[in-house]
MIDOSE-1310 file (N, C-alpha, C; in nm, 2 decimals, decimal comma, always signed):
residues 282
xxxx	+0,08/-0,12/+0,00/+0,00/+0,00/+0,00/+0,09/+0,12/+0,00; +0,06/+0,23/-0,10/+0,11/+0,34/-0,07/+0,06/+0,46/+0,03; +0,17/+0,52/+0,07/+0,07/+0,64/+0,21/+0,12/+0,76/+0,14; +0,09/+0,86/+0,22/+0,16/+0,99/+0,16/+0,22/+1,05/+0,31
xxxx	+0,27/+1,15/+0,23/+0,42/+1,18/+0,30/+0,35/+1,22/+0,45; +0,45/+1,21/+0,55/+0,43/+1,26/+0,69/+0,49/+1,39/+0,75; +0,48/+1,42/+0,61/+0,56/+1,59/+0,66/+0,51/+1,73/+0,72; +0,52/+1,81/+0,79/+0,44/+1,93/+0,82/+0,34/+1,97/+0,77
xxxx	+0,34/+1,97/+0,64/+0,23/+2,01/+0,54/+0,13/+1,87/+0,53; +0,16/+1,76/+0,52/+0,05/+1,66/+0,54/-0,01/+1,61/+0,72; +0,03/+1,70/+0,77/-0,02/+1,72/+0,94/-0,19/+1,77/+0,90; -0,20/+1,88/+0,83/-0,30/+1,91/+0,80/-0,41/+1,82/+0,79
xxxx	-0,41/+1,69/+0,71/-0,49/+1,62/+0,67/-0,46/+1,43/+0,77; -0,42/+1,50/+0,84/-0,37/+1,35/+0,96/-0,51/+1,28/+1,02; -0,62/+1,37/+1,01/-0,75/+1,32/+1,04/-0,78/+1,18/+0,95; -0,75/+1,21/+0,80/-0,79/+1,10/+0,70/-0,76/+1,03/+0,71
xxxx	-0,65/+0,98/+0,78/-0,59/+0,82/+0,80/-0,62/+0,76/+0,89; -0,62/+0,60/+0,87/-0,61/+0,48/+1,02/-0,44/+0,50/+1,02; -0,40/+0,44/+1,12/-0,23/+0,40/+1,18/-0,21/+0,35/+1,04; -0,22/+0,29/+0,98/-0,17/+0,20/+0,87/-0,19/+0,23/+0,75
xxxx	-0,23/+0,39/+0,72/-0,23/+0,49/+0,60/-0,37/+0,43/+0,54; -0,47/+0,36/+0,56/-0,60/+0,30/+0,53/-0,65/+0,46/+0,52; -0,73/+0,53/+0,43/-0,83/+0,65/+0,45/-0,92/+0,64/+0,44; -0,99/+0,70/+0,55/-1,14/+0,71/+0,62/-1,24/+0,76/+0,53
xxxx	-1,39/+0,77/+0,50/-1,50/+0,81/+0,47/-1,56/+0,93/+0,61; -1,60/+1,02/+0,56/-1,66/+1,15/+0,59/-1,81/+1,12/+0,62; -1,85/+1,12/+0,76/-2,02/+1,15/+0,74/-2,02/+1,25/+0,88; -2,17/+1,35/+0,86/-2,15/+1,44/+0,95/-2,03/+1,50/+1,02
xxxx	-1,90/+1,55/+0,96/-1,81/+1,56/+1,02/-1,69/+1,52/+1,07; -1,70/+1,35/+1,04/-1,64/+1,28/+1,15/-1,58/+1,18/+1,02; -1,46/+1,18/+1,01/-1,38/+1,08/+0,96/-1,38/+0,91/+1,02; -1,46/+0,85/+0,97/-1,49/+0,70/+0,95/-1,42/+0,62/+0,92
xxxx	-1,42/+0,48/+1,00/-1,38/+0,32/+0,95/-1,49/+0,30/+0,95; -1,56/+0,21/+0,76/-1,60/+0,17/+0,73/-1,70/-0,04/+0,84; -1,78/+0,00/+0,88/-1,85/-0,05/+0,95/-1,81/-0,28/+0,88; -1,79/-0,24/+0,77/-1,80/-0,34/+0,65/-1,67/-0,44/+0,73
xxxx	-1,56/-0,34/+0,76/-1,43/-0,43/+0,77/-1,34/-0,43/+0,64; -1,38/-0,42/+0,53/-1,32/-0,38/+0,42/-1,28/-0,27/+0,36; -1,12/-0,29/+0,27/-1,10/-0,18/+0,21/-1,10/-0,23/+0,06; -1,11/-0,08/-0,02/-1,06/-0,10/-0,17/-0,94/-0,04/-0,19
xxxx	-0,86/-0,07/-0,31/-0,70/+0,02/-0,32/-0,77/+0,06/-0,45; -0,67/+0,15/-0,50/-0,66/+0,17/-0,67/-0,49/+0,17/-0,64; -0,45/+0,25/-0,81/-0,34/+0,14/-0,87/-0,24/+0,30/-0,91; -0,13/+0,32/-0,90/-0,02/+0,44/-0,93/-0,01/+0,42/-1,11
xxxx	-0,06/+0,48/-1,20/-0,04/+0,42/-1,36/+0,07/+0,45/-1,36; +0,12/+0,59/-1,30/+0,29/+0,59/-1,39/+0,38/+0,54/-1,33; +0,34/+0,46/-1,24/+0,42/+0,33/-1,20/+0,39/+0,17/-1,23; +0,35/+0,17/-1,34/+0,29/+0,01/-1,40/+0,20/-0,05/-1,31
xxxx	+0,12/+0,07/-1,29/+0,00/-0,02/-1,18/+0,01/-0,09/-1,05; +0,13/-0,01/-0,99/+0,17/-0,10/-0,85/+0,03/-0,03/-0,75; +0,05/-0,11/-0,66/-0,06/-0,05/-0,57/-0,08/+0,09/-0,54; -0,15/+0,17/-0,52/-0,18/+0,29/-0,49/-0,21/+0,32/-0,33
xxxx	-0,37/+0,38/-0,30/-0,35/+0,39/-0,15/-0,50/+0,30/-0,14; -0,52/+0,27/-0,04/-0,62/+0,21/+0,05/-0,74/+0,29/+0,08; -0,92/+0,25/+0,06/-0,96/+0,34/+0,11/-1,11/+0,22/+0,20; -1,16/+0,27/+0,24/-1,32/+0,27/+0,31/-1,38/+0,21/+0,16
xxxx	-1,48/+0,06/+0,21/-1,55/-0,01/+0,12/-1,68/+0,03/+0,22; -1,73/+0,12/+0,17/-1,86/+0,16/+0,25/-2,00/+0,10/+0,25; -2,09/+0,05/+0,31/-2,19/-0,02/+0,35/-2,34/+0,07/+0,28; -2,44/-0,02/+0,26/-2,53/+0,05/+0,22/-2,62/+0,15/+0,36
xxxx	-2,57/+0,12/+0,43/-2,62/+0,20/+0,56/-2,53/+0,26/+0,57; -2,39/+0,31/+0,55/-2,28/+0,45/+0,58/-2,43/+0,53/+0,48; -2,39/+0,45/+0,36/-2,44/+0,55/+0,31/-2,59/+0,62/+0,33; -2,69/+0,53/+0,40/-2,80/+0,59/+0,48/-2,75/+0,72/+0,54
xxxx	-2,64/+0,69/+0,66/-2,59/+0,74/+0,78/-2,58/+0,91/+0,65; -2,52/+0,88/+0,55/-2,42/+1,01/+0,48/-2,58/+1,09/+0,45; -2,69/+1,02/+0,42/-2,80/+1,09/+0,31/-2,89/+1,17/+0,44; -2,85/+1,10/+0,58/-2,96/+1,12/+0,66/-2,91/+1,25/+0,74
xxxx	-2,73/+1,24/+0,74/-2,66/+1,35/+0,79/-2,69/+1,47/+0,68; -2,68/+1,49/+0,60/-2,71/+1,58/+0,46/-2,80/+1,61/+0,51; -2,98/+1,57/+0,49/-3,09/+1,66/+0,51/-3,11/+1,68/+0,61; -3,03/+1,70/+0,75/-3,02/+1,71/+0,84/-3,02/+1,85/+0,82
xxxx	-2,85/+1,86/+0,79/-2,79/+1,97/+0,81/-2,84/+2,05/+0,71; -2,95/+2,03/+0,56/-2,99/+2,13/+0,48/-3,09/+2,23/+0,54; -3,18/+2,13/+0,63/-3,30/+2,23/+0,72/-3,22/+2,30/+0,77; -3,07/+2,33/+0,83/-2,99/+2,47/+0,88/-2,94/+2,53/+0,80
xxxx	-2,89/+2,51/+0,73/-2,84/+2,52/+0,64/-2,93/+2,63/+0,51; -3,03/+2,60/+0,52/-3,13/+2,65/+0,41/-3,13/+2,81/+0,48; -3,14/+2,82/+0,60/-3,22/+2,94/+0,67/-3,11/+3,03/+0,73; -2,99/+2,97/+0,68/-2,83/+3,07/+0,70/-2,86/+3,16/+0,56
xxxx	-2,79/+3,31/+0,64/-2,80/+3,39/+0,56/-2,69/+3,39/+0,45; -2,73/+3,40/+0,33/-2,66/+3,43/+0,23/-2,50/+3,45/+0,19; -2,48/+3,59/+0,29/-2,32/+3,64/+0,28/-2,30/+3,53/+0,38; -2,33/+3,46/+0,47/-2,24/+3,39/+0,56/-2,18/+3,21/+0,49
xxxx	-2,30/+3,21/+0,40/-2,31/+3,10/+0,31/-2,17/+3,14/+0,19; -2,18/+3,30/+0,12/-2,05/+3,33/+0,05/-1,95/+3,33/+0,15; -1,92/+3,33/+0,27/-1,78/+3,40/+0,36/-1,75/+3,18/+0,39; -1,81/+3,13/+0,43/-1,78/+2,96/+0,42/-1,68/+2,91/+0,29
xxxx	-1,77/+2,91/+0,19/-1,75/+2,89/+0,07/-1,52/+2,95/+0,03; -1,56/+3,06/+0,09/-1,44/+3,17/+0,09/-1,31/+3,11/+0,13; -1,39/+3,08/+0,29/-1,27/+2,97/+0,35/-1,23/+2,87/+0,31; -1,31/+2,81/+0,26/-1,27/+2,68/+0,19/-1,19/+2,70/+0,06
xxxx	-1,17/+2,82/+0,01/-1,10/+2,84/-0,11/-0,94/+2,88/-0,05; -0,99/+2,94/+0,04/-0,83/+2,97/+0,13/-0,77/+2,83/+0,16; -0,85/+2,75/+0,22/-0,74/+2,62/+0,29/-0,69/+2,61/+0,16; -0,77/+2,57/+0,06/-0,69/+2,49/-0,05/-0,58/+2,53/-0,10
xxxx	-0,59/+2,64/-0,12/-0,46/+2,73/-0,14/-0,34/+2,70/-0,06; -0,40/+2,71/+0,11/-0,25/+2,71/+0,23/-0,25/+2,58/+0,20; -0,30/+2,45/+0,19/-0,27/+2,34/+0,18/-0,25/+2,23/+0,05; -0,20/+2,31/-0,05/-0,26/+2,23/-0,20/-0,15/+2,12/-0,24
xxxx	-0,05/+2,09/-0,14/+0,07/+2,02/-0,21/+0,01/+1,88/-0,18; +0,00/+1,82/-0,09/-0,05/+1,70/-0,03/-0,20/+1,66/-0,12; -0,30/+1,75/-0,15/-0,36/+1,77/-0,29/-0,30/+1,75/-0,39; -0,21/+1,80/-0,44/-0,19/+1,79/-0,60/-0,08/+1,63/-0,58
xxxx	-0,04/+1,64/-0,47/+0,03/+1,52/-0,48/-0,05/+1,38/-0,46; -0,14/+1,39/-0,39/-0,24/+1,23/-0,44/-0,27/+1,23/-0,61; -0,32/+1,31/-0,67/-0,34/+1,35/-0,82/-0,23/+1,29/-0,91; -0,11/+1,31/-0,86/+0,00/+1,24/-0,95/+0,00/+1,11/-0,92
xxxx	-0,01/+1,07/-0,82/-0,02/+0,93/-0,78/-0,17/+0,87/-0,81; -0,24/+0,91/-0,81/-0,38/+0,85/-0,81/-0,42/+0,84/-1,00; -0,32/+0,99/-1,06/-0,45/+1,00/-1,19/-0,31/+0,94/-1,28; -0,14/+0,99/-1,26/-0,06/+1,01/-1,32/-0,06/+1,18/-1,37
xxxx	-0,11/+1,28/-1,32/-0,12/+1,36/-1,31/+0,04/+1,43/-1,34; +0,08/+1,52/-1,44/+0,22/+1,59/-1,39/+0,16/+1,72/-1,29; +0,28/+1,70/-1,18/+0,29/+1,83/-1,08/+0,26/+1,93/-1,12; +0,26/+1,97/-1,23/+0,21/+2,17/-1,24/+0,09/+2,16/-1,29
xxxx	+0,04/+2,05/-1,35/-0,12/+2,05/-1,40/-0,21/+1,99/-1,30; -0,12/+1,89/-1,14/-0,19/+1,91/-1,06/-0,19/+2,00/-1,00; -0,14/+2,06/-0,93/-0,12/+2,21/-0,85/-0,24/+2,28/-0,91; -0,17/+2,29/-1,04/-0,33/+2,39/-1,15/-0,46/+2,38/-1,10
xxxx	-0,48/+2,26/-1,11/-0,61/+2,15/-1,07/-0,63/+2,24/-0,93; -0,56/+2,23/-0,84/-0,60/+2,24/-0,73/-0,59/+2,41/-0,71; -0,52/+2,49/-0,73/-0,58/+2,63/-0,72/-0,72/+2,66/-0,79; -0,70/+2,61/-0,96/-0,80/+2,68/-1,01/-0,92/+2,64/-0,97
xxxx	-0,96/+2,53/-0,86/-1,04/+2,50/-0,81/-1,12/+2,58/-0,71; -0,98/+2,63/-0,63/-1,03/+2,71/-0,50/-1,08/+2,83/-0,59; -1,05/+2,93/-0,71/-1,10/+2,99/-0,76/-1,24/+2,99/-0,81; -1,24/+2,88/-0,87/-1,36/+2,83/-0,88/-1,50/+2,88/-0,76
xxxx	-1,45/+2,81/-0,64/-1,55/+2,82/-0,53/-1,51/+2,96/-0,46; -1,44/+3,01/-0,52/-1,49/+3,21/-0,49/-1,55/+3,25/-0,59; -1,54/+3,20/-0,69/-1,68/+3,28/-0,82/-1,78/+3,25/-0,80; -1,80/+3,05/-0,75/-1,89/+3,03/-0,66/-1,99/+3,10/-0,58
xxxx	-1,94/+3,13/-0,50/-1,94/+3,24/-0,36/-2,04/+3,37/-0,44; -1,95/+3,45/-0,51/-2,00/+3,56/-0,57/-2,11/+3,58/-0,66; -2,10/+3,46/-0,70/-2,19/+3,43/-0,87/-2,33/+3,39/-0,83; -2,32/+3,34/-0,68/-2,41/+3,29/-0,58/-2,50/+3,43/-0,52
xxxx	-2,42/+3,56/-0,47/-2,45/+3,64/-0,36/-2,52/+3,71/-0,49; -2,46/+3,74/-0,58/-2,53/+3,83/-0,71/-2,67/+3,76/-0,75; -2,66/+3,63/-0,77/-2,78/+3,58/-0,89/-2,92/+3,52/-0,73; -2,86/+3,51/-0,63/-2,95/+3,45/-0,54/-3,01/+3,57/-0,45
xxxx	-2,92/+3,66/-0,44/-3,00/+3,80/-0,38/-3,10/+3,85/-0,45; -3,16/+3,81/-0,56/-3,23/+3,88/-0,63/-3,34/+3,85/-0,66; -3,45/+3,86/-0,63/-3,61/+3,82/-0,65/-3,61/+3,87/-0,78; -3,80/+3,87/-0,76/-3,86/+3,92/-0,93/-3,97/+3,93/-0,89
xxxx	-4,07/+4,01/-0,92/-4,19/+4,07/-0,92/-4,25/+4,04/-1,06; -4,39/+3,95/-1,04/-4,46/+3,91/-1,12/-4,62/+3,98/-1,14; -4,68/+4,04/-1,18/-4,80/+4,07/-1,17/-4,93/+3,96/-1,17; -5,01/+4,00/-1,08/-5,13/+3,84/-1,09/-5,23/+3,83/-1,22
xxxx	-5,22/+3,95/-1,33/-5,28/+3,96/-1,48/-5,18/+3,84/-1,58; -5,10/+3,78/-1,54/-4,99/+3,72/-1,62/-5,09/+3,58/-1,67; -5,15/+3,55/-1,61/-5,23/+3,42/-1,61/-5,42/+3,45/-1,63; -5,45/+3,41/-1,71/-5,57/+3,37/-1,77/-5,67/+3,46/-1,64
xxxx	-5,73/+3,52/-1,63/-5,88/+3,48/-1,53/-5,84/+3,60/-1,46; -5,70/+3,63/-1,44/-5,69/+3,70/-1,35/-5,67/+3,88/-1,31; -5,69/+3,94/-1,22/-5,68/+4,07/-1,24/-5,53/+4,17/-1,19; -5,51/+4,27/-1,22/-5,36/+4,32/-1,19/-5,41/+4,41/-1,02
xxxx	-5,44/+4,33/-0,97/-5,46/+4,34/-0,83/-5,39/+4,27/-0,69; -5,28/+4,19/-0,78/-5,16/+4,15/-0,69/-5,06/+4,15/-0,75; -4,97/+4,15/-0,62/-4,77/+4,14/-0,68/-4,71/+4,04/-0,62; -4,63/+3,94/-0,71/-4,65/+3,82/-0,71/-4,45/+3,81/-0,66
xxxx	-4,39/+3,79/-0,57/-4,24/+3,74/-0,55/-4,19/+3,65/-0,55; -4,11/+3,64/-0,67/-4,06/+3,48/-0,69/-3,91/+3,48/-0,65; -3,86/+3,40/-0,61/-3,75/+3,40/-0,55/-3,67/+3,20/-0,58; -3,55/+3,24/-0,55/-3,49/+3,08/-0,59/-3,49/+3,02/-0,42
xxxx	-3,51/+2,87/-0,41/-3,49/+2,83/-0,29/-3,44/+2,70/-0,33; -3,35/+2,63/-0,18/-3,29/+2,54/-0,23/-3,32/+2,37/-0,22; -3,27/+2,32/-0,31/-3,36/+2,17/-0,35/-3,34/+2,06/-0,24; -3,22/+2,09/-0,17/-3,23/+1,97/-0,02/-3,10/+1,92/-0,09
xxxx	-3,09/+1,75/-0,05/-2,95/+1,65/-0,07/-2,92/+1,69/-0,26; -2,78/+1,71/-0,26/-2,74/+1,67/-0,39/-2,66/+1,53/-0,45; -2,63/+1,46/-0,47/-2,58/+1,36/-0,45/-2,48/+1,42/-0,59; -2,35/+1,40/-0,58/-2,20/+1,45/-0,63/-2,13/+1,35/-0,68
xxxx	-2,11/+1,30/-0,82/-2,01/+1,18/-0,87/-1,94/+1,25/-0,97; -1,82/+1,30/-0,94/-1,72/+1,35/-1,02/-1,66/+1,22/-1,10; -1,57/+1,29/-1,18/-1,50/+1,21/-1,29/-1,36/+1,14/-1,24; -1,23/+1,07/-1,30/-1,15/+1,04/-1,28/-1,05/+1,19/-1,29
xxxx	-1,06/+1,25/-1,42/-0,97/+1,30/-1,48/-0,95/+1,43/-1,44; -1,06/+1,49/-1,33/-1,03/+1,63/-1,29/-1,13/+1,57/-1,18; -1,05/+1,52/-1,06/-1,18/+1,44/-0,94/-1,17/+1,59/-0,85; -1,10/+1,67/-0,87/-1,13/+1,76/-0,76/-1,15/+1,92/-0,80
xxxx	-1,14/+1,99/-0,94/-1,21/+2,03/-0,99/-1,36/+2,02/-1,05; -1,43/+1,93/-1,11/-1,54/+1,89/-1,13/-1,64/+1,85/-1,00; -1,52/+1,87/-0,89/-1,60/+1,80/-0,78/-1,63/+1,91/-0,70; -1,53/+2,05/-0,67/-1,59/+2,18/-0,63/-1,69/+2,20/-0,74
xxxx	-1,69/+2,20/-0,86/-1,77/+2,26/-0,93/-1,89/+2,20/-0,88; -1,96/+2,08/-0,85/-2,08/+2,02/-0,81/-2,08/+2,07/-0,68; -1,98/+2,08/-0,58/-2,04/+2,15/-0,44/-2,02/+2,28/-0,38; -1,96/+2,34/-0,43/-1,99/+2,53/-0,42/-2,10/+2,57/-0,48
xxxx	-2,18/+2,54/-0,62/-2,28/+2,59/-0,64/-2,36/+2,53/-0,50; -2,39/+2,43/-0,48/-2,51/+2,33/-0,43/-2,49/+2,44/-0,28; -2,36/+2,45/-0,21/-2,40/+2,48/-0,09/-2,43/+2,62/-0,07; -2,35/+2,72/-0,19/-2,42/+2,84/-0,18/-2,56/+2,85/-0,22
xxxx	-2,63/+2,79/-0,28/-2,74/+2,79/-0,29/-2,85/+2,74/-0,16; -2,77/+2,69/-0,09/-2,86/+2,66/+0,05/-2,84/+2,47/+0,07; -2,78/+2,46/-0,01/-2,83/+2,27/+0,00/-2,73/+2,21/+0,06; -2,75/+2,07/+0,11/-2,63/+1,96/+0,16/-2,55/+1,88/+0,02
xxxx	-2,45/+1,82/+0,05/-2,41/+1,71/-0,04/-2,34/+1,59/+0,03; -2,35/+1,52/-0,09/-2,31/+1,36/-0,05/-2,23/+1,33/-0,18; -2,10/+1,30/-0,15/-2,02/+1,28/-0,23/-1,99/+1,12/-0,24; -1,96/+1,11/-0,43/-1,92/+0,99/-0,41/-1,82/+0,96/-0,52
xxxx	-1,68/+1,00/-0,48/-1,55/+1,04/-0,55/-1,54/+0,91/-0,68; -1,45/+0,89/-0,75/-1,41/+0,77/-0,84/-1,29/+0,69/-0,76; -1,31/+0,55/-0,83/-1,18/+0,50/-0,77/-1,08/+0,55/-0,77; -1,00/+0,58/-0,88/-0,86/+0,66/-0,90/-0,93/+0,81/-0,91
xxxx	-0,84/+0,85/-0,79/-0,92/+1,03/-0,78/-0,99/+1,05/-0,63; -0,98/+0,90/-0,55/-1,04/+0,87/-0,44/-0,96/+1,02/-0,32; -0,84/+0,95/-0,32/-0,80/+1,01/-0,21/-0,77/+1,15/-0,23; -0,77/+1,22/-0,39/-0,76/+1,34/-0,40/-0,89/+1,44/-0,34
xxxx	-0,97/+1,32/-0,40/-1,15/+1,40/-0,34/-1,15/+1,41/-0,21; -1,07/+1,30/-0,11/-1,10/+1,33/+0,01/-0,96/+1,43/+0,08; -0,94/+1,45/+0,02/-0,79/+1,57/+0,10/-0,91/+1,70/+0,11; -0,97/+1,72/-0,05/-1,05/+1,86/-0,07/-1,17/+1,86/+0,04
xxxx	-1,24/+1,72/+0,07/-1,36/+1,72/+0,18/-1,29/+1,77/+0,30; -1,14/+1,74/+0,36/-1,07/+1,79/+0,43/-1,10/+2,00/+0,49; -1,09/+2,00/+0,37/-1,02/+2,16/+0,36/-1,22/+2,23/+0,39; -1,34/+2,13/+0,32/-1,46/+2,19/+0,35/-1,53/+2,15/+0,49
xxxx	-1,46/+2,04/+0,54/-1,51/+2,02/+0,67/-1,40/+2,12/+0,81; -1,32/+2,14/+0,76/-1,21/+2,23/+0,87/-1,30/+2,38/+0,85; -1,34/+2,42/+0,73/-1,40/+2,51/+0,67/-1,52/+2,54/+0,78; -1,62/+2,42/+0,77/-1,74/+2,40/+0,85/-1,80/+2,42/+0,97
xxxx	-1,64/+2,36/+1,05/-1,61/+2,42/+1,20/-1,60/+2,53/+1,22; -1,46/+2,54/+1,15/-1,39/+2,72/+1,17/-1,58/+2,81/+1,16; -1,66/+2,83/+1,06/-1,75/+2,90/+1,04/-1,84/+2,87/+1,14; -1,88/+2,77/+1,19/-2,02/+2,72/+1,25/-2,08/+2,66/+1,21
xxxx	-2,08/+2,61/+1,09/-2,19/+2,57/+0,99/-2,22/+2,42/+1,03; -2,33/+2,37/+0,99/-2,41/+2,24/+1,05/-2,25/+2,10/+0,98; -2,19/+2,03/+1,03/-2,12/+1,90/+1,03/-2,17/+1,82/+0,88; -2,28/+1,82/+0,89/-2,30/+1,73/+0,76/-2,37/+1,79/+0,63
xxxx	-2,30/+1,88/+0,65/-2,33/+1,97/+0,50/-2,23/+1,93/+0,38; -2,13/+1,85/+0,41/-2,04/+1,78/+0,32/-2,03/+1,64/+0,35; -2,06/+1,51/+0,29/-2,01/+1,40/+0,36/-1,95/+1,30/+0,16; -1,90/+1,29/+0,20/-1,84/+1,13/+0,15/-1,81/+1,00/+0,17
xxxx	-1,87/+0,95/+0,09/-1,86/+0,84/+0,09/-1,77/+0,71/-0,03; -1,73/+0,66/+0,01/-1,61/+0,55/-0,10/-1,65/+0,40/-0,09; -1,63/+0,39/-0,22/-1,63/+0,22/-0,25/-1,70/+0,23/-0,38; -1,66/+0,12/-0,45/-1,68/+0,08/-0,62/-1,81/+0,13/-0,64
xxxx	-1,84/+0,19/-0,78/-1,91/+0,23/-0,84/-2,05/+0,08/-0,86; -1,97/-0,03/-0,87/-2,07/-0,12/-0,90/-2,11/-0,15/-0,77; -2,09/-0,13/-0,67/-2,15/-0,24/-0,52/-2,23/-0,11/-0,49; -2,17/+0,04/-0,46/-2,28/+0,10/-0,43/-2,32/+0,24/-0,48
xxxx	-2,34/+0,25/-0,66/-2,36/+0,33/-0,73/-2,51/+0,30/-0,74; -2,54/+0,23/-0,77/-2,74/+0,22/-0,82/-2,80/+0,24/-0,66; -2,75/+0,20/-0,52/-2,79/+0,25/-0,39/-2,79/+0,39/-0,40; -2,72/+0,46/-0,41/-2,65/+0,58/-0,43/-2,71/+0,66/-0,52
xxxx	-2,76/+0,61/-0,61/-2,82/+0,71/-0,76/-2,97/+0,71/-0,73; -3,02/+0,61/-0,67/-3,15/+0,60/-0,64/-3,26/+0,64/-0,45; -3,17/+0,68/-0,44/-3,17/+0,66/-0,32/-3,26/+0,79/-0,27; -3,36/+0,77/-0,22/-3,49/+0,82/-0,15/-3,46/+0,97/-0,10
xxxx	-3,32/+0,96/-0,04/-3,30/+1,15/+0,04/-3,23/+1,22/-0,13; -3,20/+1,17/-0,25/-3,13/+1,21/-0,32/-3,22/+1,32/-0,39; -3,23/+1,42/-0,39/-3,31/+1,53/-0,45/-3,28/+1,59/-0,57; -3,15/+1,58/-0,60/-3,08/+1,60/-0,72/-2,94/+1,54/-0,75
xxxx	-2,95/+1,46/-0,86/-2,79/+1,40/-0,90/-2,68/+1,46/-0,98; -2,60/+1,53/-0,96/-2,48/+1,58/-1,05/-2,41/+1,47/-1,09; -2,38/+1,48/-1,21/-2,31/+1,35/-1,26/-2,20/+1,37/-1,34; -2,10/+1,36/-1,34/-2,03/+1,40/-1,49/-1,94/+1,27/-1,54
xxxx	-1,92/+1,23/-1,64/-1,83/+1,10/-1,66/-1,91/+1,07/-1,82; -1,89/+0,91/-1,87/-1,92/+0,87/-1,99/-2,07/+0,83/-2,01; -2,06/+0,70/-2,07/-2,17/+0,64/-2,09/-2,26/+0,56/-1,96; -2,21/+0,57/-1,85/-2,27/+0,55/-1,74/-2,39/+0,63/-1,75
xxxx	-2,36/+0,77/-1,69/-2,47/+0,85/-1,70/-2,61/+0,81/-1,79; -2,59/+0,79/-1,88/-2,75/+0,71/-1,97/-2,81/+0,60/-1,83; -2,74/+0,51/-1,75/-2,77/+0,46/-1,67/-2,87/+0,48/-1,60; -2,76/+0,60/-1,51/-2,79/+0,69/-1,44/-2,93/+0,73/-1,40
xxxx	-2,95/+0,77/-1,55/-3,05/+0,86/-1,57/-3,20/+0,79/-1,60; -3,18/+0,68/-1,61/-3,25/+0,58/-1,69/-3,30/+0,53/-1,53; -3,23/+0,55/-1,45/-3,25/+0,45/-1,29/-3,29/+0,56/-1,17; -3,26/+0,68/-1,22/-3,33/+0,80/-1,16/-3,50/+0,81/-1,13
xxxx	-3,52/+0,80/-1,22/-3,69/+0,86/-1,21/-3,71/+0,95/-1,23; -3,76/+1,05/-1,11/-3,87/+1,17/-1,15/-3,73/+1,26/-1,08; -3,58/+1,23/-1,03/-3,52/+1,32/-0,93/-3,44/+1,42/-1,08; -3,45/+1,61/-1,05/-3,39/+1,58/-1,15/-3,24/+1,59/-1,16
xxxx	-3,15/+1,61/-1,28/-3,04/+1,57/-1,33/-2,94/+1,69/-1,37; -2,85/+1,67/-1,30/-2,70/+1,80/-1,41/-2,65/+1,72/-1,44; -2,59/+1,66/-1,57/-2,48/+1,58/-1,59/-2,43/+1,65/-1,72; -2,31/+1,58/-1,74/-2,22/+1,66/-1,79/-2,14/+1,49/-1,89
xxxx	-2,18/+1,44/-2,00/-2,13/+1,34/-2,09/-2,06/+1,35/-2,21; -1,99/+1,24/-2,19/-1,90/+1,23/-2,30/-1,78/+1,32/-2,40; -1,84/+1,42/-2,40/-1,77/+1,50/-2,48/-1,74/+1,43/-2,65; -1,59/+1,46/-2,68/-1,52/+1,41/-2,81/-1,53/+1,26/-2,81
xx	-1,54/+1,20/-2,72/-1,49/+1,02/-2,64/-1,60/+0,95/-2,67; -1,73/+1,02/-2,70/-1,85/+0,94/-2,70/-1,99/+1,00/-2,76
């Protein structure tokens, strides 16, 4: 098994590990051993596939535990004011910044990633979730005024305020190839807009996703904000993706990746859908 380094700057994220560099799953706050007794690894490519790192094979009840901590924390979550929702968000763009080496460095090891296109990865991310922040305080501060003559029958005798509110659990499946870019992008909108998430990273890209849940749960304290407004969860897409995609607290699914998604979508129902497929590849 590979660990990562134990140096000053990986102090920071000393919560994610067991003794034996095994990394934990996130629910409400609290860095987890997987109830199961099992782990999964992935594989180092630019090392001929030697082992990589170890993580949490998570149970169909973590992942209750993750959906149930989420709408938990969205009913507080929903009724926090705005700017304190952008000033969270804020912080969270700051750790990543003070802390991005031990980030960009799972990315080379996890994706084969070169060092300056991970690093990239990992600033342009925290950037990201400050435009987040702002793109949020601009477009969500803002109502609209409807007149009640707009509709059939009716007379211009009322004034009608429509306003955005937010959808509850999101459930979060980033890609391999940018697991921690694509993965702020699905949870800075979600939580400036008022909502929880439940993340559920890829195999290779695992442990990069969980350094970043790192930097939003230190984030969570430092502010006050409700514990399980970020949770993740780990283990194979095939043992607990269709739990996961279908799953009763899931109120909206972000998706981005290949031809899965048609799955996805196909096994969703009525919840609705952001995904983001294929591109040139498909």
């Amino acid at each position: 098994m590979f660990t990562m380094s134990s140096d000053d700057e990986s102090s920071f994220y000393s919560d994610l590990q067991t003794e034996d560099g095994t990394f934990k799953f996130l629910v409400n706050g609290i860095w987890r051993v997987s109830d199961s007794g099992l782990t999964l690894g992935n594989v180092r490519p630019a090392d001929a596939n030697a082992p990589g790192f170890e993580f949490q094979a998570c149970t169909t009840g973590e992942v209750d535990e993750a959906f149930h901590a989420a709408r938990n924390a969205h009913k507080l979550w929903a009724k926090t004011p705005l700017h304190k929702r952008a000033s969270l968000l804020h912080e969270v763009a700051r750790l990543m910044r003070a802390h991005c080496e031990p980030m960009a460095s799972a990315l080379v090891t996890e994706i084969a990633k070169p060092q300056k296109d991970a690093t990239t990865e990992v600033t342009r991310s925290a950037d990201l979730i400050d435009y987040a922040a702002e793109e949020g305080v601009r477009s969500l501060g803002v109502g609209q005024l409807l007149t009640s003559d707009s509709w059939t029958g009716a007379n211009r005798d009322k004034l009608c305020l429509v306003s955005k509110v937010p959808i509850g659990v999101v459930l979060c499946i980033p890609p391999f190839n940018y697991p921690i870019n694509l993965c702020v992008s699905k949870i800075a909108p979600a939580l400036i807009a008022g909502n929880a998430v439940v993340i559920k990273p890829p195999t290779q890209g695992t442990v990069a996703g969980l350094h970043a849940a790192e930097c939003f749960r230190k984030a969570l304290q430092k502010c006050g904000a409700p514990a399980g407004l970020v949770n993740v969860v780990t283990g194979r897409g095939s043992e607990i993706g269709d739990y996961l995609t279908t799953h009763p607290l899931a109120n909206l699914v972000s998706f981005t990746g290949g031809d899965t998604g048609l799955q996805v979508a196909k096994k969703t129902g009525m919840v609705p859908l952001q995904m983001e497929l294929g591109g040139k590849g498909t």
